[in-house]
Every structure is written in structure tokens, then in C-alpha cells.
C-alpha positions as CSV (number, residue, x, y, z in Angstrom):
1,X,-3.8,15.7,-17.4
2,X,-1.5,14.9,-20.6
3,X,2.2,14.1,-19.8
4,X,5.4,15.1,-22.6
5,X,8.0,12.5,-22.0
6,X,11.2,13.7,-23.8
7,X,14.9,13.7,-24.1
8,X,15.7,10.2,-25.1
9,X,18.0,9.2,-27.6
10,X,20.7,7.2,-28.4
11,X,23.7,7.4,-26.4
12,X,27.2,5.6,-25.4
13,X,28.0,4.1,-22.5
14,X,29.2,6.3,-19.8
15,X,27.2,9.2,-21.3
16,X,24.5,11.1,-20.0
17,X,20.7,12.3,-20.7
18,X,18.2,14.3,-19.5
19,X,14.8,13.4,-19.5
20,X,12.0,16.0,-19.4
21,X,8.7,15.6,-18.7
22,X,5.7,18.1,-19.3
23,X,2.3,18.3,-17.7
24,X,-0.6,20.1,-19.3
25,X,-1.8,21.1,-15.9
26,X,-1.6,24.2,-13.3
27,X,-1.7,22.0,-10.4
28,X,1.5,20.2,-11.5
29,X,2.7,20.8,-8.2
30,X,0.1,18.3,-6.5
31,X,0.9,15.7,-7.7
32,X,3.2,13.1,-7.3
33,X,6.1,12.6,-9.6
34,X,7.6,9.1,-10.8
35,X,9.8,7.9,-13.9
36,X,9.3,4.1,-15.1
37,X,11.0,2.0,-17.7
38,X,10.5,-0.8,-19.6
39,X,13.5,-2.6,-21.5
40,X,12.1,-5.0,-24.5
41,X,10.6,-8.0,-23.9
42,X,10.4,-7.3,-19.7
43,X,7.9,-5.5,-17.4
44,X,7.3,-1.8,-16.7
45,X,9.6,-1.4,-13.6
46,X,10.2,2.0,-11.0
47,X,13.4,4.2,-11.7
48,X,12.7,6.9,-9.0
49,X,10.0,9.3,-7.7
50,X,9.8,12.8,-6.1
51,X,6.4,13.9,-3.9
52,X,5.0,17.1,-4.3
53,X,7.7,18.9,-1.6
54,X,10.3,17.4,-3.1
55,X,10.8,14.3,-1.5
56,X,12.9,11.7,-3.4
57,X,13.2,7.9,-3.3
58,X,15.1,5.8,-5.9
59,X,15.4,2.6,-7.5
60,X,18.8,0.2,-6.4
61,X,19.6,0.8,-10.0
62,X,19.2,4.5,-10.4
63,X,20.8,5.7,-7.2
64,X,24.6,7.3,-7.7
65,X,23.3,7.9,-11.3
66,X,20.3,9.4,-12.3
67,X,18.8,12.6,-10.7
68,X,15.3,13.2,-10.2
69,X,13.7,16.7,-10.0
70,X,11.0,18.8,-10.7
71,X,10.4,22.8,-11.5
72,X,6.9,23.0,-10.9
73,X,7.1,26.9,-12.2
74,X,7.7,25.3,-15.4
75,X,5.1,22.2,-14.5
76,X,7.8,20.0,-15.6
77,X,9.9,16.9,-14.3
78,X,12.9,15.8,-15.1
79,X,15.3,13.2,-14.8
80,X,19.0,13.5,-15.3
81,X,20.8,10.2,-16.0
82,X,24.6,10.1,-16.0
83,X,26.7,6.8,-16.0
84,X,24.9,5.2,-18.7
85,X,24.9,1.1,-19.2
86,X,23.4,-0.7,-22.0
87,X,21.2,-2.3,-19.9
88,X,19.5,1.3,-18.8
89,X,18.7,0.6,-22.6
90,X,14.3,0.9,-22.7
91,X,11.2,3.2,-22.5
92,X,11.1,5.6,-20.2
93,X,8.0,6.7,-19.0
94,X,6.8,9.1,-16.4
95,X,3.9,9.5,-14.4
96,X,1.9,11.7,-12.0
97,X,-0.2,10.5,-9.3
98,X,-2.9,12.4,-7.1
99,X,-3.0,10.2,-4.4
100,X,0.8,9.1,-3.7
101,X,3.7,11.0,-2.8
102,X,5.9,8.7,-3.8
103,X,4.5,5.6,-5.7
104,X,7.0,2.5,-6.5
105,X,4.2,0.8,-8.3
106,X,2.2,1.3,-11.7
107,X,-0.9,1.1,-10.1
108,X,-0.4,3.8,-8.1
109,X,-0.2,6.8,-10.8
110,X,-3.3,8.2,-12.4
111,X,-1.7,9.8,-15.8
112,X,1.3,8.5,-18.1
113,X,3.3,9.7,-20.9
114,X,3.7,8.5,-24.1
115,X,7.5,6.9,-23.3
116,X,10.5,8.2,-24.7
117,X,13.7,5.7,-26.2
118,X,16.6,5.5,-24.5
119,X,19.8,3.1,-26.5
120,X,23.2,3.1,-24.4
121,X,25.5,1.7,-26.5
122,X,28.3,-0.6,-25.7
């Protein structure tokens, strides 16, 4: 399974972006859905998830903000992020798991993306 992580860019503050992610795979729709970020110089952290049904569950800094969904027609995820801060400034990754609906934590996706830069701008 290869994940397309894009969208990213360089934005102000209060703007908005919308992430897209696209899996090489039929069975897109199996899998669990999750976006990660890493800002420089910290750890990968969660931003939100969405299970196979369509189940969501977000990060204390992505709720009221961002927007997670998923058209698995198109086998693709997205993540709409609206409200923008500096400090959303990082990586954004996302990943699919097999096992978990709804995984918080690295370890629990199988297949990542290659990241796609997000700058918010002060």
C-alpha cells in the first residue's frame, strides 16, 4: 500500500488547507484512516483519525478546526484545516492501519506517506 500525502503549503494565519491523501489500494475502505504531524525539532504527534465506517476522533488541538474525512470511491482521505496558527506549522503525514479503527499512536498504522509541509504564517 503506497500513501500520496498532499495539499500543503504555505499559508497565513487564519487561513485554511486541505490535505489529501491517496492510497494505491482497492481495499482503501478497510482500513483505518489517521493524519500525524511533526513540527521541527519535536516528535511525530496524532491530529485525528476516521475508522473504516466513518468514525471520527480528534486531537485537543485539531477539534473546532480541522475536518477529517474520507471518499473511499476515490480511495482517498482528506483533512480540511481551517483556523490556521503558526504553531499548526510541521509535516503532516497520514497513515492507514489494518488492524485499528482509530489508532492515536504511530505504532498502530502499518503504511505512511511521504509528509506534506504545512508554514502558517504570523
Amino acid at each position: 500500500v503506497q500513501l500520496q500525502a498532499s495539499g500543503g503549503g504555505l499559508v497565513q494565519a487564519g487561513g485554511s488547507l486541505r490535505l489529501s491523501c491517496a492510497a494505491s489500494v482497492r481495499t482503501f475502505s478497510r482500513y483505518g484512516m489517521g493524519w500525524f504531524r511533526q513540527a521541527p525539532g519535536k516528535e511525530r504527534e496524532f491530529v485525528a483519525a476516521i475508522s473504516w465506517s466513518g468514525s471520527i476522533y480528534y486531537a485537543d488541538s485539531a477539534k473546532g478546526r480541522f475536518t477529517i474525512s474520507r471518499d473511499n470511491s476515490k480511495n482517498t482521505g482528506y483533512l480540511q484545516m481551517n483556523s490556521l496558527k503558526p504553531e499548526d506549522t510541521a509535516v503532516y503525514y497520514c497513515a492507514a492501519s489494518t488492524t485499528y479503527a482509530m489508532g492515536t499512536m504511530l505504532s498502530e498504522y502499518d503504511y505512511w506517506g511521504q509528509g506534506t509541509l504545512v508554514t502558517v504564517s504570523s
